[in-house]
C-alpha positions, 0 to 999 in steps of 0.5 A: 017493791019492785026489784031491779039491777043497775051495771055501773061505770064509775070514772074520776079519782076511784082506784086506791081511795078505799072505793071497792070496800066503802061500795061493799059496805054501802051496798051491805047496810041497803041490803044490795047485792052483786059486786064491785071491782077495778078496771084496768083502764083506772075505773070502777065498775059494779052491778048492783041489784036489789030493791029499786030504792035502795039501788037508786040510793046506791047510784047516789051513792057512786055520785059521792063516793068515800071521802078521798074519791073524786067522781068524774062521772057515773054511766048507768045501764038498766039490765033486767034483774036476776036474782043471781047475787046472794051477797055483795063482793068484791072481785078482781080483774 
């Protein structure tokens, strides 16, 4: 299967419905690595790599969200992939 990496922007209600940490556990159970984190201007960005359907099933994912999220609209950017993530994180601004 081939592998790939999406840079994701995720805007609409993100920031302080547990979106970091339901991203993380997304990721974990479809084997995606990278990271997620807040924005300062109120949305959430991530980059997700992995195998492309589980990275697919990932951007999905974002369209949904955790339950108290409500998502605006979810920018994708393919990038090449890297292989450079050994696990999913979340980081910090």
């Amino acid at each position: 299967m081939k592998k790939v990496r999406a840079r994701v922007v995720i805007d609409g209600r993100v920031q302080g419905v547990c979106f970091r940490m339901d991203t993380r556990r997304a990721a974990l159970e479809r084997s995606v690595k990278g990271w997620v984190k807040n924005l300062r201007d109120g949305r959430v960005s991530a980059v997700f790599e992995g195998e492309e359907n589980d990275v697919k099933s990932m951007l999905e994912w974002c369209e949904i969200g955790p339950p108290l999220a409500r998502i605006g609209k979810v920018a994708v950017e393919w990038e090449p992939y890297t292989g450079e993530f050994d696990s999913f994180e979340i980081t910090f601004v």
